[in-house]
N, C-alpha and C positions, 0 to 999 in steps of 0.2 A: 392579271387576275390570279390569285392563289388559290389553292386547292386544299382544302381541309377534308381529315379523314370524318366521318360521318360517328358522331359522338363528342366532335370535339368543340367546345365550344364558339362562341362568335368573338371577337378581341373585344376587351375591355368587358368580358361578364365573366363571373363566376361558374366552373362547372361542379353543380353539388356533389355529384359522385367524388370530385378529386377536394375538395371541403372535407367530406365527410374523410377519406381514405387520410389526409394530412390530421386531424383530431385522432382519429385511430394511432396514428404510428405518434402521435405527440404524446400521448394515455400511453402506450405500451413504452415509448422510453424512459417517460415519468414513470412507473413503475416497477421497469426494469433495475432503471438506478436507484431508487429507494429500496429497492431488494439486494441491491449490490451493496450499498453504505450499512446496512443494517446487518448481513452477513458480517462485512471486517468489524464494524463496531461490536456484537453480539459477540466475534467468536473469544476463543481464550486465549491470555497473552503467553502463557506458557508451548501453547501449539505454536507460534510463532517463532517460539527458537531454533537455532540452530546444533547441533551437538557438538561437544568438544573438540572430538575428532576433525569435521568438516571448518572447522574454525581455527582448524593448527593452535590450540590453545598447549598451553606450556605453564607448569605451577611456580616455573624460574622466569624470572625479566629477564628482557631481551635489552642489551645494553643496557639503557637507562629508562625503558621503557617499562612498565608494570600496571598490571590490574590497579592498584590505588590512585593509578594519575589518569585513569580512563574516565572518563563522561558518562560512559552506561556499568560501571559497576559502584552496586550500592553496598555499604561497610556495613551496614545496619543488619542485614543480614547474607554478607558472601555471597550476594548473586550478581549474574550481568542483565541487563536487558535484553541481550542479544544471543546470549550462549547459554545453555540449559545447564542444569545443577549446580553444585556449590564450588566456586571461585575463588583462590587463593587471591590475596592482594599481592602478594608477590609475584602472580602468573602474567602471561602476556598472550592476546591471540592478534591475528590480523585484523580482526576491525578495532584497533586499538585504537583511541582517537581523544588526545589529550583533553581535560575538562577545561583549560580554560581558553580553548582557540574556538574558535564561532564554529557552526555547525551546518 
């Protein structure tokens, strides 16, 4: 014979107290995470950069490597996606990462 603590329910029913507590933390995750997706989509992509410095950015290519053959810099107007301010196409930083190899 088994011993059940006194609250607990009988096997095979529902105990509504623990019903209810599971919808609670199910609501609080659901909108925890819709507060989390809407914070990165909301925020600015400019906050998201990096600065030159911390990106060992350099306005001279490295070998044969340069800002023009990167995948996040755009010619259109000298910037990176990834490193804050204006980007020589001749420069090179460490997330360099050629434009036409997958991603």
């Amino acid at each position: 014979m088994s011993r059940r603590s006194a609250g607990q329910p009988e096997p095979g029913k529902l105990n509504p107290e623990g019903l209810e507590r599971r919808r609670f933390l199910g609501a609080a995750l659901a909108i925890g995470g819709g507060a989390a997706a809407a914070s990165i989509v909301g925020s600015d992509p400019a906050a998201a950069k990096t600065s030159k410095a911390a990106a060992n950015y350099q306005s001279s290519p490295k070998g044969g490597l340069r800002c023009s053959g990167c995948r996040f810099f755009s010619a259109r107007n000298k910037s990176c996606q990834l490193v804050d301010g204006e980007i020589s196409p001749s420069g090179w930083c460490k997330f360099y990462k050629a434009a036409s190899s997958g991603y």
